[in-house]
DSSP file (Angstrom, degrees, kcal/mol; ACC not computed):
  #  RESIDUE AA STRUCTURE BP1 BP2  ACC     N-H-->O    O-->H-N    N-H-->O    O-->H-N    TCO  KAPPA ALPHA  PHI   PSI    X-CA   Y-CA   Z-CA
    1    1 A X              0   0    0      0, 0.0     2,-0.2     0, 0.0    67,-0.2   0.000 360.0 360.0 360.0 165.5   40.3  150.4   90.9
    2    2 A X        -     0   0    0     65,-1.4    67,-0.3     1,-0.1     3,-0.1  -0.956 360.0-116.6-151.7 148.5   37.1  148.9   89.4
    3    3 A X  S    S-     0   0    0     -2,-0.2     2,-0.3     1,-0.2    65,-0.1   0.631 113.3  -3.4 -29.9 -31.8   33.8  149.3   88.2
    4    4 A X  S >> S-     0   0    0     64,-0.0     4,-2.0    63,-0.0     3,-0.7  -0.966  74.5-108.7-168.9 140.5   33.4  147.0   91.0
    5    5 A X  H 3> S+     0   0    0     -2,-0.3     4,-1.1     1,-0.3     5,-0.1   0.825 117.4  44.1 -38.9 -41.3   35.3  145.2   93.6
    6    6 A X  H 3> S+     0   0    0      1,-0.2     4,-2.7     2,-0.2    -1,-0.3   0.861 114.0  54.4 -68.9 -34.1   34.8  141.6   92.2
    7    7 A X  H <> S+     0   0    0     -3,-0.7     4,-1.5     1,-0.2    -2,-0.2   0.789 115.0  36.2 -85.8  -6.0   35.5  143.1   89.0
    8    8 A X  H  X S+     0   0    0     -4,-2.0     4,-1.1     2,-0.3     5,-0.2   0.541 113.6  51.6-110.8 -18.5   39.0  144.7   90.1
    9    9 A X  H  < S+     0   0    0     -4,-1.1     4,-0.2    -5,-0.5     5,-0.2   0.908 115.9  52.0 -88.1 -48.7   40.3  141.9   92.5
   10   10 A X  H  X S+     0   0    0     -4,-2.7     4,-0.6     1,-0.2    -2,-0.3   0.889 111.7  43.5 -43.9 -52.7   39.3  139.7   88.9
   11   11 A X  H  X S+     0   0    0     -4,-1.5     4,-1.9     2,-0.2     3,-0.2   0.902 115.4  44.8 -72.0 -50.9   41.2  141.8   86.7
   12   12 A X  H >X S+     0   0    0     -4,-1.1     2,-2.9     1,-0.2     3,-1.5   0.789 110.1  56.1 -61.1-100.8   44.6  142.2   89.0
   13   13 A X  H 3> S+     0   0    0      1,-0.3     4,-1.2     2,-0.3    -1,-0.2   0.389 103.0  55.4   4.5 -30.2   44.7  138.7   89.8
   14   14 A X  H 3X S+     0   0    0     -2,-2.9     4,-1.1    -4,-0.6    -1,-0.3   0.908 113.9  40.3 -59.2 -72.5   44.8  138.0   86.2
   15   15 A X  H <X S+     0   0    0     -4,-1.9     4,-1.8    -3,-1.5    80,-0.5   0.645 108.2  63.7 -38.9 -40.9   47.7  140.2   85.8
   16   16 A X  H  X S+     0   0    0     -4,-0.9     4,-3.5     2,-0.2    -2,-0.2   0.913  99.1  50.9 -69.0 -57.4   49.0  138.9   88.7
   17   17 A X  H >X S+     0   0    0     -4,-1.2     4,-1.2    -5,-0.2     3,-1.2   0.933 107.4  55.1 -11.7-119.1   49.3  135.7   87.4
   18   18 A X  H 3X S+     0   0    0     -4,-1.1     4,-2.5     1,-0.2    -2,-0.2   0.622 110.9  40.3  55.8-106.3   51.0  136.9   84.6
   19   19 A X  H 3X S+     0   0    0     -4,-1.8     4,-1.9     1,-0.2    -1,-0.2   0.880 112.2  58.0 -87.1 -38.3   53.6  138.6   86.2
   20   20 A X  H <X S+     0   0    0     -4,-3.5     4,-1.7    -3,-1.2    -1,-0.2   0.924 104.6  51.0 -20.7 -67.9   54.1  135.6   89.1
   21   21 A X  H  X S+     0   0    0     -4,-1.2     4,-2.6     2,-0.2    -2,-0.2   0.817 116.8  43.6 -77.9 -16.6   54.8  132.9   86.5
   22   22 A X  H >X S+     0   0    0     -4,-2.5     3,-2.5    -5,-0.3     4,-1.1   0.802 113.8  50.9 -69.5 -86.7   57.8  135.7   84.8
   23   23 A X  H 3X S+     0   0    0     -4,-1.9     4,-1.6     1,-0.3    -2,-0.2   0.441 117.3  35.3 -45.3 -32.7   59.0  136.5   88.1
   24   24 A X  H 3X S+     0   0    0     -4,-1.7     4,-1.2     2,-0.2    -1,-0.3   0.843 119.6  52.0 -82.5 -37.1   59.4  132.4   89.1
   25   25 A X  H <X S+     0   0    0     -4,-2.6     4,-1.6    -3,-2.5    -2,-0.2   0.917 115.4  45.2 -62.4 -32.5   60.6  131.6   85.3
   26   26 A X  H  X S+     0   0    0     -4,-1.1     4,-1.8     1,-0.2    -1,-0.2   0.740 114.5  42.3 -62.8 -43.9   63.2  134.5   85.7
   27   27 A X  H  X S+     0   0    0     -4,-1.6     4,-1.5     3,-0.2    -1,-0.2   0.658 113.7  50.0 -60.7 -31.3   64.4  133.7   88.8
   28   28 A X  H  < S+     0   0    0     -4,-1.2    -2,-0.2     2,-0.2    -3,-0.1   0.792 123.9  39.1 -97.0 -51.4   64.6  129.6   88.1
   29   29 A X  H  < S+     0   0    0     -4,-1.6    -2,-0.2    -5,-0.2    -3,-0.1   0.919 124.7  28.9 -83.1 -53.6   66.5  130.8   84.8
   30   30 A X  H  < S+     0   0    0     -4,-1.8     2,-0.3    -5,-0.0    -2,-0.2   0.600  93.2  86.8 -93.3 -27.4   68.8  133.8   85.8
   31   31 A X  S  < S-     0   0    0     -4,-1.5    -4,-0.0     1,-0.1     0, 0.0  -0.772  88.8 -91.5-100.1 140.3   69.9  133.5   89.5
   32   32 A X        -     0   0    0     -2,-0.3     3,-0.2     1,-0.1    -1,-0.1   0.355  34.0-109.2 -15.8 155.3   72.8  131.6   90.2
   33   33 A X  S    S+     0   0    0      1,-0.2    -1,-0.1    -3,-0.1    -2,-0.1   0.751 114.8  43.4 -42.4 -52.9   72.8  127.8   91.0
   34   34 A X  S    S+     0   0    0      2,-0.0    -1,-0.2     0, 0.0    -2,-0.1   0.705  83.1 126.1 -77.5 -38.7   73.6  127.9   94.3
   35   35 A X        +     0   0    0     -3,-0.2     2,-0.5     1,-0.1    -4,-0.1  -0.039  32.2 174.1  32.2  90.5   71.4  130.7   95.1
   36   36 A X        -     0   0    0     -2,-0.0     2,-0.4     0, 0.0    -1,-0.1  -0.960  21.6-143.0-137.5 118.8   69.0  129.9   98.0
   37   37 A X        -     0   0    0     -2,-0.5     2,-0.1     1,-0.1     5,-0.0  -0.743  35.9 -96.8 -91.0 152.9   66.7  132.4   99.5
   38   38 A X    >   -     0   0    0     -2,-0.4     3,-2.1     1,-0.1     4,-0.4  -0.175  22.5-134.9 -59.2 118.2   66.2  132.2  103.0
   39   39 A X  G >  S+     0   0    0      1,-0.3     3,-2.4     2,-0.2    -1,-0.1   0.961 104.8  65.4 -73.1 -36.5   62.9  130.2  104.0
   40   40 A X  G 3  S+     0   0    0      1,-0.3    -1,-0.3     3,-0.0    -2,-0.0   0.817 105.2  45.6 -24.5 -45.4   62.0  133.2  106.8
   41   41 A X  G <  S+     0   0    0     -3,-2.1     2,-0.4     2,-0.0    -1,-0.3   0.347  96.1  93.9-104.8  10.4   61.5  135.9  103.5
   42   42 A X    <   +     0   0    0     -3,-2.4     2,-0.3    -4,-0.4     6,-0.0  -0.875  45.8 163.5-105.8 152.9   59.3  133.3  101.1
   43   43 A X     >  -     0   0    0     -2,-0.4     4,-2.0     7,-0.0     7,-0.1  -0.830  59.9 -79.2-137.6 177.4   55.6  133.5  101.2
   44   44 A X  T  4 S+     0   0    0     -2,-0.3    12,-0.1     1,-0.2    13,-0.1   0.557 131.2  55.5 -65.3  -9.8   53.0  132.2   98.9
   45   45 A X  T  4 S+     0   0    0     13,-0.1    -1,-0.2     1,-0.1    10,-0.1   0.881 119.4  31.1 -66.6 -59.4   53.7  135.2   96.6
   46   46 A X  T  4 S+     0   0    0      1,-0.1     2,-0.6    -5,-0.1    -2,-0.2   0.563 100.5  88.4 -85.1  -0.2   57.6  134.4   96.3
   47   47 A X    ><  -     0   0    0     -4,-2.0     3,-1.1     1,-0.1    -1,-0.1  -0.950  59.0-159.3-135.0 130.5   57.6  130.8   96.6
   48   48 A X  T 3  S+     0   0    0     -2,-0.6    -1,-0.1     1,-0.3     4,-0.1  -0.185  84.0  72.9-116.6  -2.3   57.3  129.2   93.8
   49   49 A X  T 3  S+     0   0    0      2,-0.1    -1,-0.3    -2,-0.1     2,-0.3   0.280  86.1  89.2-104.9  -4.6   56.0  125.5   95.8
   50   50 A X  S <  S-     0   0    0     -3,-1.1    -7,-0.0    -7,-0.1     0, 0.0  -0.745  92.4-107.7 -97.8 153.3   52.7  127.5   96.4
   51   51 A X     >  -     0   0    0     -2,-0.3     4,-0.6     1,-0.1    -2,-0.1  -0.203  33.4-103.4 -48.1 162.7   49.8  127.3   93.6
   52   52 A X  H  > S+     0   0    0      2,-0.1     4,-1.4     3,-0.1     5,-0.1   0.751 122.1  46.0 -13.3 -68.5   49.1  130.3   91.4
   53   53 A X  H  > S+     0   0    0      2,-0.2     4,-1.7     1,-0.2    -1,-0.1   0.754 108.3  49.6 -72.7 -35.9   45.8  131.0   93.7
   54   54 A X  H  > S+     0   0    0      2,-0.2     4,-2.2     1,-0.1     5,-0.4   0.842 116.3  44.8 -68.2 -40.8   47.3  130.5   97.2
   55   55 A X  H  X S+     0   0    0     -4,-0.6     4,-1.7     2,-0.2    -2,-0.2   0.935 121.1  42.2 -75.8 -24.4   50.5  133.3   95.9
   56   56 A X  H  X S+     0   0    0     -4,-1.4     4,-2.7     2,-0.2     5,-0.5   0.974 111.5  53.6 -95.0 -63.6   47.5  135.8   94.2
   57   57 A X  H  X S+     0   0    0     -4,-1.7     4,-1.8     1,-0.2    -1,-0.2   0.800 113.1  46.6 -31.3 -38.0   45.1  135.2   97.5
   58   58 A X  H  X S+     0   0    0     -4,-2.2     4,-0.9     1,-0.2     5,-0.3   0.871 116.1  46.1 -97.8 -24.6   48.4  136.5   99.7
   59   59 A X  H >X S+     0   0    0     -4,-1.7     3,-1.7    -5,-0.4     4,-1.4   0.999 108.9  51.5 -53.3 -66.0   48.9  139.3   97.4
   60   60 A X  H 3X S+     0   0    0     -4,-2.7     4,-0.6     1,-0.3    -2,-0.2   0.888 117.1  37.0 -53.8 -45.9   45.9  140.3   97.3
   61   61 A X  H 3< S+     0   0    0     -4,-1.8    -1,-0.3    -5,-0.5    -2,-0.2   0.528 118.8  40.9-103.4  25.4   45.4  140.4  100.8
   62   62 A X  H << S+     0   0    0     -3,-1.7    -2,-0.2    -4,-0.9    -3,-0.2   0.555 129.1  16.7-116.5 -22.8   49.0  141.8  102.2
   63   63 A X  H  < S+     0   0    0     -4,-1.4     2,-0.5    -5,-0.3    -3,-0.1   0.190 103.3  97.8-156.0   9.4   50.2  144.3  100.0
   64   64 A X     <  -     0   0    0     -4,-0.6     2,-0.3    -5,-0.3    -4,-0.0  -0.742  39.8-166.7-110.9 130.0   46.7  145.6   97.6
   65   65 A X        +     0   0    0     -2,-0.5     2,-0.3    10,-0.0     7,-0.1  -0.479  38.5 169.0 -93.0  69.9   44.2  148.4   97.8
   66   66 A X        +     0   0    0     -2,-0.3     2,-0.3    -6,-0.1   -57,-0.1  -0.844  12.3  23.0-133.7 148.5   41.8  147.3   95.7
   67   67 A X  S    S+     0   0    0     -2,-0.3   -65,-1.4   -63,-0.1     5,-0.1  -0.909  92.5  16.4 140.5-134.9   37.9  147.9   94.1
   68   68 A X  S >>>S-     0   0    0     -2,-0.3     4,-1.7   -67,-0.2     3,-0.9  -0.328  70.7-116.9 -50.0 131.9   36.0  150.7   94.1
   69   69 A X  T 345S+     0   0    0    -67,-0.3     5,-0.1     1,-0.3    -1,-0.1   0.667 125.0  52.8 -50.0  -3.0   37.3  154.3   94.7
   70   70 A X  T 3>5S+     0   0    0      3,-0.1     4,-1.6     2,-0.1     5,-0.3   0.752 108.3  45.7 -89.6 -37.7   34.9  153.8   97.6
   71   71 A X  H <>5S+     0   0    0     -3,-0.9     4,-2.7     2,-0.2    -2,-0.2   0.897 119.3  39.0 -67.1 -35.8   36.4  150.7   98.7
   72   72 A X  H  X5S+     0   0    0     -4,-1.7     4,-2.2     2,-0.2     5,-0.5   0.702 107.3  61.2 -95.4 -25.4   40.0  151.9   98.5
   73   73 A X  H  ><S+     0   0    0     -5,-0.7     4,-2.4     1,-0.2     5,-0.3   0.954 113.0  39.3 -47.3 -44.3   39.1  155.1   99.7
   74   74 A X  H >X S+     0   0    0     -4,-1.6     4,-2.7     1,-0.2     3,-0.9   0.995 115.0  55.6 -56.2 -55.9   37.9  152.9  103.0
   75   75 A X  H 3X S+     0   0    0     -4,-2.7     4,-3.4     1,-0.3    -1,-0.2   0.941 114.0  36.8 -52.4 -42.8   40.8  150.8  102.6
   76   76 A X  H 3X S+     0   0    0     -4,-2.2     4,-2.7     1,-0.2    -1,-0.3   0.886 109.9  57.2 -80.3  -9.1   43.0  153.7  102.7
   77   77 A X  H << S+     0   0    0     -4,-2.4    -1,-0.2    -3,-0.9    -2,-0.2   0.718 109.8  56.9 -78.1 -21.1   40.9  156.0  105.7
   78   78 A X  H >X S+     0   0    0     -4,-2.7     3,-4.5    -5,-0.3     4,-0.8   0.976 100.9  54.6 -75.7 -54.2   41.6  152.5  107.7
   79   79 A X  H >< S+     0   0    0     -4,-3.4     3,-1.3    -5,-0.3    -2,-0.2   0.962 107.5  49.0 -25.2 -85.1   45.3  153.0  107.0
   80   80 A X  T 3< S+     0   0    0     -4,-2.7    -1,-0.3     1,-0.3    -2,-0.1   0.550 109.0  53.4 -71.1  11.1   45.3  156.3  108.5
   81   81 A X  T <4 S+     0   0    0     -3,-4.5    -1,-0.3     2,-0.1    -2,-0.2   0.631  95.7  58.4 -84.3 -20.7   43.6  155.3  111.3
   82   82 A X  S << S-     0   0    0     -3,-1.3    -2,-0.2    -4,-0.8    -3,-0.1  -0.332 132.1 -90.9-107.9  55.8   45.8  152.6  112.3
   83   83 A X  S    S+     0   0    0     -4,-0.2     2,-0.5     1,-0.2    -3,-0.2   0.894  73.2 153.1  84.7  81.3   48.7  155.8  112.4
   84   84 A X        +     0   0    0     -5,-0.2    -1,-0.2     1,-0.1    -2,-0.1  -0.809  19.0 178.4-130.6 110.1   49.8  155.4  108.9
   85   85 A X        +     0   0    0     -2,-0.5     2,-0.2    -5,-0.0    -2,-0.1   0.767  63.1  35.4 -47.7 -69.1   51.2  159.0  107.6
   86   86 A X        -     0   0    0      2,-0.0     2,-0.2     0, 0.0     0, 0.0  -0.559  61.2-159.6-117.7 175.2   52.3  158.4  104.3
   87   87 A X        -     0   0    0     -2,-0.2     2,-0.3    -8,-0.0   -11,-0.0  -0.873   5.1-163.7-162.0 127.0   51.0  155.9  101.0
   88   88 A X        -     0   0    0     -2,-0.2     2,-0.9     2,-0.0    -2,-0.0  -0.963  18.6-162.3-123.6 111.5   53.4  155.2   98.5
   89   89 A X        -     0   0    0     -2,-0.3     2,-0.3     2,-0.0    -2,-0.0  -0.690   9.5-159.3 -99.0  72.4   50.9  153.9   95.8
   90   90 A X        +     0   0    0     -2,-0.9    -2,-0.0     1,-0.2     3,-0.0  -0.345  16.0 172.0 -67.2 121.8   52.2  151.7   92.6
   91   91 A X        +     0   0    0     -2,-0.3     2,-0.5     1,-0.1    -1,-0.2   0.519  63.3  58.7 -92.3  -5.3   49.8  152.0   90.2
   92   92 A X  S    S+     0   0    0     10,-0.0     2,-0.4     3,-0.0    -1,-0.1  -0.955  72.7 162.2-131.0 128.0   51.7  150.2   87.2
   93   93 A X    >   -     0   0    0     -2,-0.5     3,-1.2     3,-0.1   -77,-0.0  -0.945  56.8 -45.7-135.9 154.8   52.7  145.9   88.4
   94   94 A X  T 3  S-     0   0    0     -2,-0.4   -78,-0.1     1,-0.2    -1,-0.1   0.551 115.7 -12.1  40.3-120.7   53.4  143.7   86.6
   95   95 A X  T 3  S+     0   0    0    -80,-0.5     2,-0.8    -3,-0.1    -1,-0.2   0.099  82.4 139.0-108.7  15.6   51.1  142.8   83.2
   96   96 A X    <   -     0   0    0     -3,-1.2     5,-0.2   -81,-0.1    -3,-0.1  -0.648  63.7-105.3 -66.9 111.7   48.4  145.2   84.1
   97   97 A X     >  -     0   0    0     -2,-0.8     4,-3.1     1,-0.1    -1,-0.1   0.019  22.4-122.8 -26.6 137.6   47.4  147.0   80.8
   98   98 A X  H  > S+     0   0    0      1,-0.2     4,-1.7     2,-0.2     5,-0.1   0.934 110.2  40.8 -53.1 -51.4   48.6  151.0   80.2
   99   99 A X  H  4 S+     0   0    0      2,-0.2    -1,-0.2     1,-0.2     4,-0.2   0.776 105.5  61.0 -82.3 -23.3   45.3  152.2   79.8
  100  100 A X  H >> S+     0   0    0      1,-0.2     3,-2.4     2,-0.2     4,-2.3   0.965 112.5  43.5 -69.3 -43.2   43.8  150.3   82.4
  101  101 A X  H 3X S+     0   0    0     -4,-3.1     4,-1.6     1,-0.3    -2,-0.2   0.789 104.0  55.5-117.7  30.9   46.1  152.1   84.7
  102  102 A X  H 3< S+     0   0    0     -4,-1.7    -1,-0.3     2,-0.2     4,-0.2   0.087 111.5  53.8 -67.1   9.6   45.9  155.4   83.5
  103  103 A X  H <4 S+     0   0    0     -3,-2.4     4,-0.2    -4,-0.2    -2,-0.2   0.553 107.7  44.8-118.1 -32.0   42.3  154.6   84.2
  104  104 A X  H >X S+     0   0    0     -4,-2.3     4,-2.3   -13,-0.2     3,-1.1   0.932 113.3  52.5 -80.4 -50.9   42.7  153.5   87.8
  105  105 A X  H 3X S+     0   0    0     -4,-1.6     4,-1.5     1,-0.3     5,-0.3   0.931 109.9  50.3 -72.7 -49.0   45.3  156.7   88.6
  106  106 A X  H 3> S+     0   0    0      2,-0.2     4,-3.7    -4,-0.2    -1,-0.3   0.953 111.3  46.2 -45.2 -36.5   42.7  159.2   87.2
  107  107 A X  H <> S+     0   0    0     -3,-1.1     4,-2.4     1,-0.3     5,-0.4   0.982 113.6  49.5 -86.8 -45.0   39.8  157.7   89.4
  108  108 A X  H  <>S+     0   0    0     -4,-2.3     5,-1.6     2,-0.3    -1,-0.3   0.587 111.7  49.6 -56.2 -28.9   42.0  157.7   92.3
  109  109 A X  H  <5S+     0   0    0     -4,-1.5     5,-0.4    -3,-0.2    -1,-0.2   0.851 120.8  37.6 -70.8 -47.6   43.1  161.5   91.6
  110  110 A X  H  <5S+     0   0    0     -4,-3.7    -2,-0.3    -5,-0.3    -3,-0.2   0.799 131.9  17.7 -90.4 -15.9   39.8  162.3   91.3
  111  111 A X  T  X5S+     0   0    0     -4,-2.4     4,-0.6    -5,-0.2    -3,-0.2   0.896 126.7  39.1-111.3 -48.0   37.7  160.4   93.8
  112  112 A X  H >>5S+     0   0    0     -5,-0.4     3,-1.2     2,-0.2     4,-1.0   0.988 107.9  52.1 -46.3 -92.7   40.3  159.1   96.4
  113  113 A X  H >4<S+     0   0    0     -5,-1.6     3,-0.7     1,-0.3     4,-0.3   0.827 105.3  56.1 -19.1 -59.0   42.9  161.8   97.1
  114  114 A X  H >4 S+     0   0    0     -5,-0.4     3,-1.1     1,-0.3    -1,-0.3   0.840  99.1  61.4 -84.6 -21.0   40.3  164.6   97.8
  115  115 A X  H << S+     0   0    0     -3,-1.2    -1,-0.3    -4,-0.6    -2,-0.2   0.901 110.4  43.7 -24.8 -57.4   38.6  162.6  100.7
  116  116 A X  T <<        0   0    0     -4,-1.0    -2,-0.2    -3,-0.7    -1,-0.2   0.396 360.0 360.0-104.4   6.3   41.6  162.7  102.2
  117  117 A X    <         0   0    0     -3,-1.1    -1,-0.2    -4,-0.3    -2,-0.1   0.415 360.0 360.0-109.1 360.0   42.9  166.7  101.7
């Protein structure tokens, strides 16, 4: 979470990055030769033919909460409209700084969470 939305979709995405070009060097380096994932399970996150911007764009909008504790709070009050029970939240990815998210999981304790108790 972020001062602002722009500033928190900027920041992950950064990170995201980051943690994208390890995940493709890692893979490229360490999995077997032969070693072919399935074209059905890649998207622009996991495959490694998509820009940088295209794989952060599908992240960002498939799998994120992100901005404001008012934004995610929405994000998440839509989630538990459309039947959704539980939220299993990772707060630490990739190359995101410690203190930034000890910074997001406080504001989310305090701002998020009690909306929703």
């Amino acid at each position: 979470m972020g001062e602002s939305r722009a500033a928190a979709e900027d920041e992950f995405a950064a990170a995201l990055v980051q943690t994208r070009r390890h995940m493709h060097h890692a893979r490229q380096e360490l999995n077997p030769r032969d070693f072919q994932v399935h074209p059905a399970m890649l998207n622009p996150w996991l495959d490694p033919k998509f820009a940088d911007a295209e794989g952060i764009r599908f992240a960002l909008r498939s799998g994120t909460l992100i901005g404001t504790a008012g934004d995610v709070a929405e994000q998440v009050a839509e989630l538990r409209d459309a039947g959704v029970g539980h939220l299993l939240c990772q707060m630490s990815f990739g190359y995101l700084e410690h203190e930034r998210i000890k910074s997001s999981m406080r504001r989310f304790a305090e701002t998020v969470i009690p909306a929703f108790v």
